[in-house]
C-alpha positions in Angstrom: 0.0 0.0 0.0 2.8 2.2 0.0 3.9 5.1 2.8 0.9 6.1 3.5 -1.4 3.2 3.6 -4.3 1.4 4.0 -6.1 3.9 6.3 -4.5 6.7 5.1 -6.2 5.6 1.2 -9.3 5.4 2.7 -9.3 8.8 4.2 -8.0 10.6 0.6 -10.6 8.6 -1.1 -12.6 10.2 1.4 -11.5 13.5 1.4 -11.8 13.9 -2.4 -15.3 12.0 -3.0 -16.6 15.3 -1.0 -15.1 17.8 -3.8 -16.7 20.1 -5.6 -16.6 18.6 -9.4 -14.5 21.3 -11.7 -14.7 19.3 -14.6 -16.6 22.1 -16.4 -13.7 25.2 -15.4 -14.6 28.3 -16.6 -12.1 31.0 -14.6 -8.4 30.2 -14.1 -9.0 29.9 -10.4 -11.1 27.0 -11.2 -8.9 25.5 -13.8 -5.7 25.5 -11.3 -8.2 24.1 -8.3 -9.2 21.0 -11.1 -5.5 20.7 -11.7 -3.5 20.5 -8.8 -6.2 18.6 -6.2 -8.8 16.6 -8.9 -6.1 15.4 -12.1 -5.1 12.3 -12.1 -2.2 12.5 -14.4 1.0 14.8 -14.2 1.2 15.8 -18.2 -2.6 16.8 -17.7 -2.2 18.6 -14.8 0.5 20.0 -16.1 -0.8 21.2 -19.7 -3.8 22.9 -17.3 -1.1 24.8 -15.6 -0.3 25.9 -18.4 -3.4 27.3 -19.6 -4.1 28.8 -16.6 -0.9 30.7 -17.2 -1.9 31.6 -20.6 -5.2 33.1 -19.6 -3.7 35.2 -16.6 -1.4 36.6 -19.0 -4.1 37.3 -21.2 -6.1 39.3 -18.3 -2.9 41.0 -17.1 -2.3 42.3 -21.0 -5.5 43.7 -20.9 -5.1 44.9 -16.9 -1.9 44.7 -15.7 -3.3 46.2 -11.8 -5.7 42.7 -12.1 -4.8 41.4 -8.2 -6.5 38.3 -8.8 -5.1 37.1 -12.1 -1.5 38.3 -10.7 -2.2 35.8 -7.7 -3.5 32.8 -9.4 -0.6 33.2 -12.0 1.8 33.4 -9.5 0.2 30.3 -8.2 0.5 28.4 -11.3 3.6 29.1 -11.7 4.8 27.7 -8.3 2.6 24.8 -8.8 4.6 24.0 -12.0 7.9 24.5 -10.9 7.0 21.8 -7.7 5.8 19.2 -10.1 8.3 19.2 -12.6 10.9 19.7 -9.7 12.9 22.8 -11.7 15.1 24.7 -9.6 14.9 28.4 -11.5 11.3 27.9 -11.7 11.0 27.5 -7.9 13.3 30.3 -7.2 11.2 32.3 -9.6 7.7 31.8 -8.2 9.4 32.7 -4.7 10.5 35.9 -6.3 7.0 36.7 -7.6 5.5 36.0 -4.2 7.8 37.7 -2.4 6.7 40.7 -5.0 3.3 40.3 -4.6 3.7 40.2 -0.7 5.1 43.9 -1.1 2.4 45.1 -3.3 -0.9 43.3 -1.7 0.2 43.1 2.1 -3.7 42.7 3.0 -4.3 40.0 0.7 -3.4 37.1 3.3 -3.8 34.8 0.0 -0.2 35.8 -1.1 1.3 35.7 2.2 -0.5 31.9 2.3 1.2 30.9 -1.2 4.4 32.5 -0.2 4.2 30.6 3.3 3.3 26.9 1.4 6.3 27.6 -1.0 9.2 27.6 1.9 7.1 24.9 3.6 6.7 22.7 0.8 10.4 22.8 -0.2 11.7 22.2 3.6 8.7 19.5 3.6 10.6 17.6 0.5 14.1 18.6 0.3 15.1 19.6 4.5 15.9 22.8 5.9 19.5 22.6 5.1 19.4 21.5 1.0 16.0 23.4 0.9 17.8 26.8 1.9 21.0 26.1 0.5 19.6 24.8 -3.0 16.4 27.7 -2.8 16.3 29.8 -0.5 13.7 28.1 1.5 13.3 29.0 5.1 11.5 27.6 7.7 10.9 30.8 10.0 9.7 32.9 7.0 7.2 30.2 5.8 5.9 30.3 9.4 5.5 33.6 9.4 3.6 33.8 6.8 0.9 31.1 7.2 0.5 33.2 10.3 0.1 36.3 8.8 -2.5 34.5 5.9 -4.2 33.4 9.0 -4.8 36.5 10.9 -5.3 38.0 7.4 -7.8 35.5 6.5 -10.9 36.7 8.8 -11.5 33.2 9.6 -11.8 31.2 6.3 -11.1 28.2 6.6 -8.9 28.4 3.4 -6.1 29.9 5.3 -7.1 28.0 8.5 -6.6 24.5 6.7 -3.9 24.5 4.7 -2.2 26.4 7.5 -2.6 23.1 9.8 -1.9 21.2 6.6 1.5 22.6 6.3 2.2 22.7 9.9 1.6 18.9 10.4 3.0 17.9 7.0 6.3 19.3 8.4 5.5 18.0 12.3 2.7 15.8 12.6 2.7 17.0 16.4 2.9 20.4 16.0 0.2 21.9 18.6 -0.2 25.2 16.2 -0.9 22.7 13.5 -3.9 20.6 15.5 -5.3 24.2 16.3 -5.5 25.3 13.1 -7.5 22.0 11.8 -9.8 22.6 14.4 -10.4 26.3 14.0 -10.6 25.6 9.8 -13.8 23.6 11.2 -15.7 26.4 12.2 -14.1 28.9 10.3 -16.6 30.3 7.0 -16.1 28.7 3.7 -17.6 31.2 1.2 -15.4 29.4 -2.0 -15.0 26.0 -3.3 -11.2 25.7 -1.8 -12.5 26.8 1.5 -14.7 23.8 1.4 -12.6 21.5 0.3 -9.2 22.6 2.7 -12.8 22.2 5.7 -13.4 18.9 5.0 -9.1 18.2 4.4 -8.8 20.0 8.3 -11.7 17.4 9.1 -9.4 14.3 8.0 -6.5 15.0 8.7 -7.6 15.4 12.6 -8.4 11.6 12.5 -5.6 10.2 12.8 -4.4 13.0 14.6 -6.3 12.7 17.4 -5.6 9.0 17.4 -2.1 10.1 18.3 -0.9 8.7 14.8 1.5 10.4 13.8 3.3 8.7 10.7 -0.6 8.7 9.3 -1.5 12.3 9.9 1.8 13.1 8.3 1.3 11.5 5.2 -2.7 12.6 5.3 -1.3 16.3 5.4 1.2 15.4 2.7 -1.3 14.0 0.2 -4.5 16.9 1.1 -2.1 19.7 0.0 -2.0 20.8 -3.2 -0.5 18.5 -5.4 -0.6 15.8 -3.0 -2.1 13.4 -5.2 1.5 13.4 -7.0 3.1 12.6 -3.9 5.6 9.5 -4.1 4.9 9.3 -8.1 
């Protein structure tokens, strides 16, 4: 069954039968959400990446001031560079978060993004490689799933994959634990604020089951992505 296991198959299975279907994507928010938590395969997911970048860059020729198509392209771009593993591409989408941190400090969705790429790349690589090979730290990335969360006026968005990143990197993290149960009862207004709900919801399974090898690997495989994870 692999690293994660029996149980922890269940609970994905789970997890993503509850998804909103974004079969039919319209916006380029909702073509990245059907690539990087609902594909299957990594040359589709990638090739919707990909138009998700081409559309952004569309909107931003037409508005170059367009916050939300600067974010989700941003996104994209990130998302790329983690699943085809390129090192420029990484440092790249750091650079544009970072940017977009300095130009949207409110928006506690770029300080969330900016937060999962140091995470992510310490989750995979370690802090030592992960710094020395990116640039990836561990406090920044803290810091800034903190600031997304006090930013985030309690959607559970920034709630979930807050605890998501935390116990992906430390399954017993107590921030992490109080962030899956806060994303609970935070609002969920969009479809990734449902779906990173119901993720929080799972994850605290095996968590409170004192599991922690399962909750780990849970967290690993809900992020975005995750379905990718060990392939």
């Amino acid at each position: 069954m692999g690293r994660y296991g029996m149980w922890g198959g269940v609970m994905l299975a789970g997890a993503l039968a509850t998804m909103p279907a974004i079969a039919c994507a319209e916006t380029p928010r909702e073509l990245l959400l059907d690539a990087v938590f609902t594909t299957r395969d990594k040359p589709t997911a990638l090739s919707r990446i990909d138009h998700v970048s081409q559309a952004t860059n569309a909107i931003l020729a037409r508005s170059s001031d367009n916050e939300e198509a600067a974010i989700v392209q941003a996104t994209a771009a990130g998302y790329r560079a983690k699943l085809t593993g390129n090192r420029s591409g990484a440092v790249a989408a750091r650079k544009r978060f970072e940017m977009l941190v300095a130009k949207y400090p409110r928006n506690p969705e770029v300080h969330i993004a900016l937060g999962a790429w140091h995470i992510g790349v310490i989750a995979s690589f370690g802090q030592f490689v992960g710094r020395a090979a990116v640039g990836a730290q561990k406090r920044i990335g803290m810091e800034s799933i903190e600031r997304a969360v006090a930013l985030g006026n309690n959607r559970a968005m920034f709630l979930g994959l807050g605890a998501l990143l935390r116990l992906e990197l430390d399954p017993s993290d107590p921030r992490g634990r109080q962030l899956a149960e806060a994303a609970g009862r935070g609002s969920a207004p969009t479809a990734l604020d449902r779906i990173m709900q119901r993720s929080a919801a799972a994850v605290l399974v095996p968590l409170r089951k004192g599991d922690r090898k399962a909750t780990q690997a849970l967290a690993d495989r809900l992020l975005p992505l995750g379905q990718f994870a060990g392939k």
